[in-house]
MARMIZA-448038 format. One record per residue: residue number from 1; residue in three letters; x, y, z of N, C-alpha, C, CB in turn. Coordinates in steps of 0.001 Angstrom, whole numbers, plus 500000, padded with zeros to 6 digits. Glycine has a CB too. Layout:
(rec NUM, "ALA", (X, Y, Z), (X, Y, Z), (X, Y, Z), (X, Y, Z))
...
//
This chain:
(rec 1, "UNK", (795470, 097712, 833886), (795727, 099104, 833584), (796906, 099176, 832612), (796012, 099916, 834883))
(rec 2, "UNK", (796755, 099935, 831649), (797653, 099754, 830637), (799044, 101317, 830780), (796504, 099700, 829020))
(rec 3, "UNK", (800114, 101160, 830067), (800719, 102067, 830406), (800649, 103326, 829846), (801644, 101718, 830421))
(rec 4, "UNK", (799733, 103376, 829592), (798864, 104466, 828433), (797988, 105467, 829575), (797442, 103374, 827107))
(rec 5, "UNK", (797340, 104485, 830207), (796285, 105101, 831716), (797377, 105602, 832567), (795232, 103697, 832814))
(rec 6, "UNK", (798591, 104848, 833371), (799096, 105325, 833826), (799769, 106824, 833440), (799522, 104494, 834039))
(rec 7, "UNK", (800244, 106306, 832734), (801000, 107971, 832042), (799899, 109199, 832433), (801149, 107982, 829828))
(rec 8, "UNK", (798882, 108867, 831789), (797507, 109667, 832224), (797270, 110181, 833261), (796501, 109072, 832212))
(rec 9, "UNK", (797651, 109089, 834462), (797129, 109587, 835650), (798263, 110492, 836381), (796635, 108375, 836534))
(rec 10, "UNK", (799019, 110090, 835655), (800664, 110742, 836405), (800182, 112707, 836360), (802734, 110219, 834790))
(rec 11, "UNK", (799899, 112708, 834632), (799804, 114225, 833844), (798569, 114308, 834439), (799853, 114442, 831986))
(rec 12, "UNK", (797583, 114029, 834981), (796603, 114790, 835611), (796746, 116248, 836372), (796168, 113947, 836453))
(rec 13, "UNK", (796348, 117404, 835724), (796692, 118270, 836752), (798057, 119076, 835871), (797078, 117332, 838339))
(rec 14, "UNK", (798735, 118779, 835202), (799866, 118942, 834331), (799842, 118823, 833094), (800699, 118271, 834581))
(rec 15, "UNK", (798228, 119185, 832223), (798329, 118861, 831000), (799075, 119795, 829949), (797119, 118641, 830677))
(rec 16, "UNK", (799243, 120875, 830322), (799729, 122202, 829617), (801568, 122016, 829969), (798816, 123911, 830502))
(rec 17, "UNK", (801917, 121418, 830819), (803625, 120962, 830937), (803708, 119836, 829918), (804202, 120291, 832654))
(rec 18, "UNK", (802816, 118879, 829776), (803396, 117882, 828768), (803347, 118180, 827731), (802973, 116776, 828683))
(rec 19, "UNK", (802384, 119258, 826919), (801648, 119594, 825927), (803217, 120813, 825602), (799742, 120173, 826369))
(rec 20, "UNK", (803807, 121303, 826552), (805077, 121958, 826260), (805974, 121036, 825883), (805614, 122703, 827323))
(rec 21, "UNK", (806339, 120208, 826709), (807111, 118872, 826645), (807266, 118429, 825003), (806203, 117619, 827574))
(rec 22, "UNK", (806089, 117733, 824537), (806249, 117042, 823592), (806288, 118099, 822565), (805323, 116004, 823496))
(rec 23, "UNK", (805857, 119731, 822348), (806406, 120724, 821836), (807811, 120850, 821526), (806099, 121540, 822484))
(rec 24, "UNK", (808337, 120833, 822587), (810066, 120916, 822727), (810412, 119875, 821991), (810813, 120757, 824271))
(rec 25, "UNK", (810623, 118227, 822645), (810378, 117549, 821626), (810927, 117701, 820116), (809254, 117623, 821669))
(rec 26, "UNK", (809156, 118130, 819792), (809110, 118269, 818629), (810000, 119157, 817693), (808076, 118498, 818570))
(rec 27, "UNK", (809990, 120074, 818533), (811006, 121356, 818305), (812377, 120575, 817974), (811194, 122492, 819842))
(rec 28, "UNK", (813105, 120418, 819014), (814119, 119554, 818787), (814668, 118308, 817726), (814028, 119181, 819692))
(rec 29, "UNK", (813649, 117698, 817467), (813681, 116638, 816438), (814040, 117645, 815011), (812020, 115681, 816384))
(rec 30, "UNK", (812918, 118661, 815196), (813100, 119195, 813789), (814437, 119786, 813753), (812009, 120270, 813362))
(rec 31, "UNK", (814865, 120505, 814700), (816265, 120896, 814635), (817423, 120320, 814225), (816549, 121137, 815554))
(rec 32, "UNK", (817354, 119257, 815001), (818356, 118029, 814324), (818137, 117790, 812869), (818095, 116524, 815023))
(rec 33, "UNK", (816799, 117222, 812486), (816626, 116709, 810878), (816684, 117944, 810156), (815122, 115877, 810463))
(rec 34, "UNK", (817261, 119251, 810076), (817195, 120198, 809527), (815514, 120233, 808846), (818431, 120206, 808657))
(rec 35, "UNK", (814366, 120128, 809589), (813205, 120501, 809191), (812871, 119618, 807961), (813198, 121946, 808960))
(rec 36, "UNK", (813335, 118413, 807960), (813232, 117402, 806578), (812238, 116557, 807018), (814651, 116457, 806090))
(rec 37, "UNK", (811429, 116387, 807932), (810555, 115652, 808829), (809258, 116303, 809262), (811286, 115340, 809991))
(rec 38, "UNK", (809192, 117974, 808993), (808382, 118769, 809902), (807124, 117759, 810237), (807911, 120275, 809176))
(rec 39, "UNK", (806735, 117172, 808506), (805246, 117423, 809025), (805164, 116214, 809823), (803963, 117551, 807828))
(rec 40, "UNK", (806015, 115010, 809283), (805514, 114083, 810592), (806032, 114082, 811728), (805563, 112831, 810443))
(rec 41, "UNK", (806549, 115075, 811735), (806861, 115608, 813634), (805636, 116049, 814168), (808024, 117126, 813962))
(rec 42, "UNK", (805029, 116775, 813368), (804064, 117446, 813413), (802624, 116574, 814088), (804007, 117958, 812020))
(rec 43, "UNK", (802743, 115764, 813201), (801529, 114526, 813021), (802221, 114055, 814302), (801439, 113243, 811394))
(rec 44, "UNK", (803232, 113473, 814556), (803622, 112979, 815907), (802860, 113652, 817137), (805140, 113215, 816074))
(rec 45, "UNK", (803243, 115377, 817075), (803326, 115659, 818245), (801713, 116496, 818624), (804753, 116485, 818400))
(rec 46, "UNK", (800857, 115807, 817386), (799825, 116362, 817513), (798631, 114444, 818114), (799548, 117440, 815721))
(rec 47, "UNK", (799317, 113681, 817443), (798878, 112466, 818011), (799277, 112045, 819603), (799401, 111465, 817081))
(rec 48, "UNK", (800374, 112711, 819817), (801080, 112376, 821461), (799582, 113155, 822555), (803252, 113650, 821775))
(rec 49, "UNK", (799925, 114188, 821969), (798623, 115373, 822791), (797244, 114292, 823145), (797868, 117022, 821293))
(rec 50, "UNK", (796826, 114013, 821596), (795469, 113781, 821963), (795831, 112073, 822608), (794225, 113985, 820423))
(rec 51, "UNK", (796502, 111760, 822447), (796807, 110317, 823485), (796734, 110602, 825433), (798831, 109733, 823032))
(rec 52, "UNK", (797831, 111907, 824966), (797666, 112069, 826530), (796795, 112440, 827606), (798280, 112648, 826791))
(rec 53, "UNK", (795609, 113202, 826279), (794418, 113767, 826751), (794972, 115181, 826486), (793919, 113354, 828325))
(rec 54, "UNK", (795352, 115619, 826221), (796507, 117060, 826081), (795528, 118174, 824564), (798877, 116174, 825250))
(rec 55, "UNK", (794500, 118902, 825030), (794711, 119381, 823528), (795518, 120332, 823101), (793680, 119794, 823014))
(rec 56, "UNK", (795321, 120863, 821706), (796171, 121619, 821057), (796512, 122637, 821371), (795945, 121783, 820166))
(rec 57, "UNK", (795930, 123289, 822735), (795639, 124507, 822773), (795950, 124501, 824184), (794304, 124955, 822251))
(rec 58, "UNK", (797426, 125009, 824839), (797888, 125371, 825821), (797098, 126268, 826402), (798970, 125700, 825657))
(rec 59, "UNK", (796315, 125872, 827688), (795507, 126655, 828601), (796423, 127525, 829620), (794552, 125662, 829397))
(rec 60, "UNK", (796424, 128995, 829457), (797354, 129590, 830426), (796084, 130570, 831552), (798733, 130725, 829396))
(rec 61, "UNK", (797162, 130712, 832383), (795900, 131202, 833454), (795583, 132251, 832677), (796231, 131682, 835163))
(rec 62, "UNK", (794254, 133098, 833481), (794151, 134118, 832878), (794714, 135539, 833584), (792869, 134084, 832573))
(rec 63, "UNK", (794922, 136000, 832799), (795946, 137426, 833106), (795467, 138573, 834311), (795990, 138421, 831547))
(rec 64, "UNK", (794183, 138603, 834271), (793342, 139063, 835290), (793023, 138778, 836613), (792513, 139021, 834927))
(rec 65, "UNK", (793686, 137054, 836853), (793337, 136219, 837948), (792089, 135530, 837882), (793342, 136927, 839073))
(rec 66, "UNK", (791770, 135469, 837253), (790215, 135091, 836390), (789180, 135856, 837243), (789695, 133169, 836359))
(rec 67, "UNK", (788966, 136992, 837376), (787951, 137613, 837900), (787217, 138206, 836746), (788370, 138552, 838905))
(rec 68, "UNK", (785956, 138451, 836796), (785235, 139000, 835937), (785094, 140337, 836090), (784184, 138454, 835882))
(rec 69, "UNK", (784804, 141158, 835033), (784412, 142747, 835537), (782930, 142909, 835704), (784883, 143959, 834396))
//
């Protein structure tokens, strides 16, 4: 098992916290480099996601409680 799976199995259940995580991150890096880096922060923190299984697209509950009308 590589430490790639593990990590995986840890974020099971937590994909939308890491997917913030490496956001912040990212956020942060750029802050420091005064934005002289964006895009391969960018490329970073869009390659971290799909490593982690994480996509681009923060799933939030839905606002309704997910009930249908």
């Amino acid at each position: 098992m590589s430490v790639l799976d593990k990590v995986k199995g840890m974020l099971h259940g937590h994909e939308s916290q890491a997917g913030k995580g490496v956001d912040k991150a990212g956020d942060m890096i750029d802050q420091k480099t005064g934005g002289k880096y964006q895009s391969q922060v960018d490329t970073a923190q869009n390659q971290a996601k799909k490593q982690m299984g994480v996509d681009g697209q923060a799933q939030e509950p839905p606002v309704d409680g997910g009930q249908s009308a």
